[in-house]
C-alpha positions in Angstrom: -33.0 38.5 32.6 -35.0 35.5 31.4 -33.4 32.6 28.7 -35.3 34.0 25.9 -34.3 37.8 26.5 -30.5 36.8 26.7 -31.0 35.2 23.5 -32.8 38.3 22.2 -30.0 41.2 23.2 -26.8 38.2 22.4 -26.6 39.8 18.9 -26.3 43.6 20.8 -23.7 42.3 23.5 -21.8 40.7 21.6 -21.2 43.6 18.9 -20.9 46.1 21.8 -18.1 43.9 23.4 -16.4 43.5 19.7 -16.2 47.2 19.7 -15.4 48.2 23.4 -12.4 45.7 22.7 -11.3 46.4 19.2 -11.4 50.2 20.3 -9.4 49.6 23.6 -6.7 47.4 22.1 -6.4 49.5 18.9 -5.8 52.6 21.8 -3.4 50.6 23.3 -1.5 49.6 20.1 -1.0 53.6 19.2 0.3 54.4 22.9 2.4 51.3 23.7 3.1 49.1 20.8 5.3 46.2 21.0 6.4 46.0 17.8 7.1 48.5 14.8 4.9 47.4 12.3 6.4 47.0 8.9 3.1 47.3 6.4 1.2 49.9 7.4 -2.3 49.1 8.9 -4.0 51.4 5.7 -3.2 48.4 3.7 -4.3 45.5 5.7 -7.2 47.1 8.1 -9.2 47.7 5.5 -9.1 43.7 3.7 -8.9 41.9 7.6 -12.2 44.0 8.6 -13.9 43.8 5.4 -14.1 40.0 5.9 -15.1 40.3 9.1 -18.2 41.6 7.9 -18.7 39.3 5.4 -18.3 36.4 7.8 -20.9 37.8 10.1 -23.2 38.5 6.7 -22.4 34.8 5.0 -22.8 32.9 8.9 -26.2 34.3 9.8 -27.0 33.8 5.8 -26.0 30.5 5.6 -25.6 28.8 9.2 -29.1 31.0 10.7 -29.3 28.6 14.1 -26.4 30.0 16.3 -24.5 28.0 19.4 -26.7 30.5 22.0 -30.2 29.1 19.6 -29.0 26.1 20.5 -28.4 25.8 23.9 -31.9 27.7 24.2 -33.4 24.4 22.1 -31.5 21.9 24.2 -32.2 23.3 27.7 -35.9 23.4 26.8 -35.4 19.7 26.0 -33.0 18.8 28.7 -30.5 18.0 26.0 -27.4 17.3 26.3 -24.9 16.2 29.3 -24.3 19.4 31.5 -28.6 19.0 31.3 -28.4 15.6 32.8 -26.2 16.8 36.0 -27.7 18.7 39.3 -25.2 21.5 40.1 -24.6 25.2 41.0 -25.1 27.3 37.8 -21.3 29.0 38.7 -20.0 25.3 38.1 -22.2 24.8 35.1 -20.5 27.8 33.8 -17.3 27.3 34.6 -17.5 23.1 33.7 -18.9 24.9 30.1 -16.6 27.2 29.4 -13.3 25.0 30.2 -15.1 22.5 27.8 -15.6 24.6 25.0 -12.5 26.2 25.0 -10.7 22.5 24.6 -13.0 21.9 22.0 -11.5 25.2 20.4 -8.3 24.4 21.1 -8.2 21.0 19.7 -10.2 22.4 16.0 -7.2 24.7 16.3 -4.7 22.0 16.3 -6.3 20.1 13.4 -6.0 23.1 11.5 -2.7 23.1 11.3 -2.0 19.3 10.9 -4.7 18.3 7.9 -3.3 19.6 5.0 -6.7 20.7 3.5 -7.9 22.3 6.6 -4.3 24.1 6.5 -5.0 25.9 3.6 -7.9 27.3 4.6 -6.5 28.3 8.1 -3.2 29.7 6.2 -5.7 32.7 5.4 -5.2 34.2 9.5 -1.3 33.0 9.6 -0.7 34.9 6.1 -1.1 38.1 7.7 2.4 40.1 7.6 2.1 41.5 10.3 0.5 41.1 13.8 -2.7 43.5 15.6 -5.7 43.6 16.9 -7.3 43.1 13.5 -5.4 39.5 12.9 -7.3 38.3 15.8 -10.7 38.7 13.6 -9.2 38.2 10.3 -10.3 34.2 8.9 -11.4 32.7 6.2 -15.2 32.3 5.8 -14.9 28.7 5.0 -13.6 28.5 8.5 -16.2 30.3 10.2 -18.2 28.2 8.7 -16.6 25.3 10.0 -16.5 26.6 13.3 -19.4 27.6 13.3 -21.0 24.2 12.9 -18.7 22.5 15.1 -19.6 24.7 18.4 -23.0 23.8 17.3 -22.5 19.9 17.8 -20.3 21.0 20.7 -23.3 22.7 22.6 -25.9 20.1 21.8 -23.3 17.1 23.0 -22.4 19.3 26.1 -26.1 21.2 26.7 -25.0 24.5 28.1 -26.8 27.4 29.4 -27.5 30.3 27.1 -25.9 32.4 29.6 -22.6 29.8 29.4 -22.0 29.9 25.8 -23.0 34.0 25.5 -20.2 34.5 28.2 -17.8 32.2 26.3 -18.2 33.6 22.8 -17.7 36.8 24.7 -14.6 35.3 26.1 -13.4 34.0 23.1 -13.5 37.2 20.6 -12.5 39.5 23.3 -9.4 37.5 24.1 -8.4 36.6 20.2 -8.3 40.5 19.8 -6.1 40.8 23.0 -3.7 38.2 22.3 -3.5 39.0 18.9 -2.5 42.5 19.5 0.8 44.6 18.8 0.8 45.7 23.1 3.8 45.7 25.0 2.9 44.2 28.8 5.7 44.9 31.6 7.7 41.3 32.1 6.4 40.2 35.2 3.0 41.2 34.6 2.8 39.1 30.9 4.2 36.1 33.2 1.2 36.0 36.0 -1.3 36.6 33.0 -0.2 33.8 31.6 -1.2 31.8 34.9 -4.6 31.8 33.5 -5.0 33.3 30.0 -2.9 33.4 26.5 -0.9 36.8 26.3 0.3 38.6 23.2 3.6 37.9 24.2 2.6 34.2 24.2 0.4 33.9 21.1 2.9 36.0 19.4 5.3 33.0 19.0 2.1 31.2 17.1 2.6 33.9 14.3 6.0 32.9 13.6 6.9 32.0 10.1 9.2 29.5 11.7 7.0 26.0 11.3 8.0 24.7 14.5 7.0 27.5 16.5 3.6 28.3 14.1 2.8 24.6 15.7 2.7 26.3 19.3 0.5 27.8 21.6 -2.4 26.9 20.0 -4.8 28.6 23.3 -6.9 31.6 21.8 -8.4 32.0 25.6 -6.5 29.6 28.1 -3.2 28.5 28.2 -3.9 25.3 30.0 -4.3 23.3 26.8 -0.9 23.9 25.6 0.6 23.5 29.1 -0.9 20.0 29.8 -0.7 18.9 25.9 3.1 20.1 25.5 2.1 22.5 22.6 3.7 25.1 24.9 6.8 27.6 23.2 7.5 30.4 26.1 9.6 32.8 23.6 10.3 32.9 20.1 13.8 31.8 18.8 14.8 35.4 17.5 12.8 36.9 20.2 10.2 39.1 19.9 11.3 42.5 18.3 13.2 40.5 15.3 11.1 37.7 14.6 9.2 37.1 11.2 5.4 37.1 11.0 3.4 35.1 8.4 4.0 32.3 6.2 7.2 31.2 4.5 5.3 31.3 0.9 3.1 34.4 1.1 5.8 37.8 1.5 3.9 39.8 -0.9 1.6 42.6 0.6 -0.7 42.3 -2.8 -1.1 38.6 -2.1 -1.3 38.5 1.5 -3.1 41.9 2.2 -5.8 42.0 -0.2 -9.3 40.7 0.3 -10.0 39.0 -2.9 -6.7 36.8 -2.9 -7.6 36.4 1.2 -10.7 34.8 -0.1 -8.6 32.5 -3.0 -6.0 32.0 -1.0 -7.0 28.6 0.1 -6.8 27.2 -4.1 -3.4 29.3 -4.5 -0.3 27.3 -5.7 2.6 27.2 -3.0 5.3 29.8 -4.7 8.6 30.8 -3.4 
């Protein structure tokens, strides 16, 4: 498959992963759950997937050149550093993917530690409980952001189309798998987590304990938060009677519901 035909069917891969994944993990939550949930999915499904599509709608609306776009412009122009190098396309994917995922990693830590950006990343932590949809559910403001800053990532770091479809891939299949309510057998969740963020492990990021909300900030790898010390193996209550959310947002109607998702951001603090 040529550059320009990957860059034509990215839009139909990408959907068709979304839903293989969503599908598998939301299977997996019914037979094996790790948790029992205490709202009920038929009030927060509906809000966390409802801006989902609004995202998609307001990204391509308003942001219409995507990361694979650009890495299609920049490898026509030899843009970019990975552009400059002579190396095996398995290394240029590899050296690609690693990279973005740190940049990803560190946009994730500054959204927790700049107060403005906090309140708009709150939106995804507010979230009373913890599933496959909470891997999808954020505000649009930070798509948006996101959005723009993979952008300048790809045209600093210039890499193939094929690279950056395989890590957006990477990156929305593995937020819906670490972000879901699965149970994983002990010794299994410790050699995933060798090489990739568990639920187990990203759990513990969901806590409404601050100290362990500012932990394991890896959506895909867990290497960032190893060599960065951002690492927290367990939760303090452990897993079954830990809190989710945050401290300030307890009500369902507040935390739940898509239009106050969407205000949430300009919302007072309250008890």
């Amino acid at each position: 498959m040529s550059t320009e035909e990957l860059k034509g069917w990215e839009p139909a891969i990408r959907l068709s992963c979304f839903a293989a994944v969503l599908i598998l993990m939301a299977s997996w939550e019914l037979l094996a759950p790790r948790r029992v949930l205490t709202v009920r999915r038929s009030g927060r499904w509906p809000s966390n997937l409802a801006l989902v599509v609004l995202n998609i709608v307001l990204a391509r609306v308003l942001i219409p050149m995507t990361a694979v776009g650009v890495a299609a412009w920049s490898a026509e122009r030899q843009w970019g550093l990975l552009n400059w190098l002579d190396y095996p396309g398995w290394l240029e994917l590899l050296l690609a993917v690693f990279a973005l995922d740190l940049v990803i990693y560190l946009q994730h830590v500054a959204f927790h530690h700049v107060p403005l950006l906090w309140r708009i990343h709150k939106v995804h932590h507010a979230d009373l409980e913890m599933d496959v949809t909470t891997g999808l559910r954020f505000h649009t403001l930070e798509i948006l952001l996101s959005t723009i800053l993979k952008i300048a990532a790809v045209l600093c770091l210039g890499p193939s189309v094929v690279a950056v479809v395989v890590f957006e891939v990477l990156l929305n299949g593995t937020s819906m798998f670490n972000h879901s309510n699965v149970r994983l057998p002990q010794w299994l969740d410790a050699r995933l987590r060798l090489g990739l963020v568990t639920p187990d492990m990203h759990r513990v990021h969901h806590s409404v304990i601050r100290a362990e909300t500012n932990s394991n900030y890896g959506f895909n790898l867990p290497w960032w938060d190893y060599l960065f010390r951002t690492y927290q193996a367990e939760p303090r209550l452990g897993h079954l009677e830990m809190q989710i959310g945050v401290e300030d947002i307890r009500d369902p109607r507040h935390a739940d519901r898509l239009p106050q998702m969407l205000l949430m951001p300009w919302r007072k603090p309250s008890a």
